[in-house]
N, C-alpha and C positions, 0 to 999 in steps of 0.2 A: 399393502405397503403402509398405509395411512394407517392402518390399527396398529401395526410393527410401531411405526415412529411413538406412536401414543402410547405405547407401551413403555419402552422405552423412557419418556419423556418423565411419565410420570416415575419409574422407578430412579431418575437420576436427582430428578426432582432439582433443586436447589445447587446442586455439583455440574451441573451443564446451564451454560449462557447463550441462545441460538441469536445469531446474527443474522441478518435477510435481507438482501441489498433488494431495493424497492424494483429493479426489474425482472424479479425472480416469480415466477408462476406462481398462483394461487394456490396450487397442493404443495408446492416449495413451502413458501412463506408464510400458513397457516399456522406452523410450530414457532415461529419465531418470537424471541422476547422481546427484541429491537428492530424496528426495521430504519431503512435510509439507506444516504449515498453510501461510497466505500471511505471516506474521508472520518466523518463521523462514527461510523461503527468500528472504523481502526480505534477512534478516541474511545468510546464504549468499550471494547476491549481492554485496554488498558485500563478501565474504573472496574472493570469485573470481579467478581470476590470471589467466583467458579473456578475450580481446579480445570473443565474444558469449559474450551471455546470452539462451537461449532459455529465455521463462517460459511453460509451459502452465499458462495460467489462465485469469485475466479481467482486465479493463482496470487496475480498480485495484492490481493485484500486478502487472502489471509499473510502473504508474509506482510503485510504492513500490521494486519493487528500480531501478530508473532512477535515484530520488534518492543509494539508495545505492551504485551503482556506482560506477567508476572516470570520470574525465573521456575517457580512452580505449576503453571498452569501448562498445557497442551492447546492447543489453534487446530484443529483439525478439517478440513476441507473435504467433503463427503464425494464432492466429485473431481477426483485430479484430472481429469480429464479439461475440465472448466477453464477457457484460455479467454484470455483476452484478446483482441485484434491490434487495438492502440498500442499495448504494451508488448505485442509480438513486432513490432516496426523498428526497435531496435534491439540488437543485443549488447552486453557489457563488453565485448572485444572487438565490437566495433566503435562505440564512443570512444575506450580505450586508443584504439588505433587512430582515431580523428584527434583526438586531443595528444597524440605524440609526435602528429602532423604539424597540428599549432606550437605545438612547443620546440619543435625543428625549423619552423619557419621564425620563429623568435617574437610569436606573435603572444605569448605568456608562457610562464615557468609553469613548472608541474604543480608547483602549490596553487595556479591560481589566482595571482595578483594582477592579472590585467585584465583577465575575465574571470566574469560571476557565471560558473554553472547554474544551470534552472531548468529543472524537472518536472514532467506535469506527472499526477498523483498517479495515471496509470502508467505508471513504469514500474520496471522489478525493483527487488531490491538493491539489489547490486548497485543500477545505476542511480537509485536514490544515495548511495550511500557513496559511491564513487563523487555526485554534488557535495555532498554535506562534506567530504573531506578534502572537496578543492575551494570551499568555502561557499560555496553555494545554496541551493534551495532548493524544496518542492511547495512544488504550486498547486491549485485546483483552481475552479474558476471562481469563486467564489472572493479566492483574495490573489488573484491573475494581475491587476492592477498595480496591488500593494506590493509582490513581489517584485513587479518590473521596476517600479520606482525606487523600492530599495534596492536592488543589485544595479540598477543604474549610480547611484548615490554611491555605491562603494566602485564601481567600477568604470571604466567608459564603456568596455564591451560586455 
């Protein structure tokens, strides 16, 4: 498998960008151009000048570097299998259904004006993108702080 990849590697040469989230095995990881969290290599992603981007992770890293690619590049994820546990804890139909809870109780409209959604970085995309259009955020821990502070500032809840 290692001489495959290297094969490979070298005949893409420059047209493939490997991403390697830092908890990925050492024959994972050895190809990789960038390694780190899933936060940063999404950011890497998106500076990539590679028509592919191959992400060794789990589902929700490569669709976060997907949103930030290019409209011509491919994200590719070599193991679909690759799940996350944190990001398995919710689905989109069900925030969905909580947040149509709150909005029946009259505790915020559906835009969001009484509460700041706020999404930790392992989550899909859906539910990243369900925040960001109720005016909301994704967080990591990194800037965990800064986000609570600002969605407090704009909101009470």
């Amino acid at each position: 498998m290692t001489a495959r990849i290297a094969a490979v590697r070298r005949e893409l040469a420059s047209d493939v960008v490997i991403l390697g989230h830092h908890y990925q095995r050492d024959e994972v990881i050895q190809f990789a151009d960038h390694r780190g969290d899933s936060y940063r290599l999404s950011q890497l992603a998106g500076q990539a000048k590679a028509p592919y981007i191959v992400f060794c992770g789990v589902h929700f890293m490569a669709e976060s570097a997907d949103v930030l690619s290019r409209p011509n590049q491919k994200v590719i994820l070599p193991d679909l299998s690759a799940g996350c546990s944190m990001a398995d804890m919710a689905e989109i139909t069900q925030v969905e259904d909580c947040w149509e809870q709150l909005v029946r109780a009259g505790i915020t409209s559906d835009a969001g004006d009484q509460i700041t959604p706020i999404t930790y970085m392992n989550s899909t995309a859906a539910i990243k993108a369900f925040c960001g259009e109720r005016g909301g955020v994704v967080c990591t821990s990194s800037n965990a702080a800064g986000a609570m502070k600002w969605a407090f500032a704009k909101t009470e809840k």
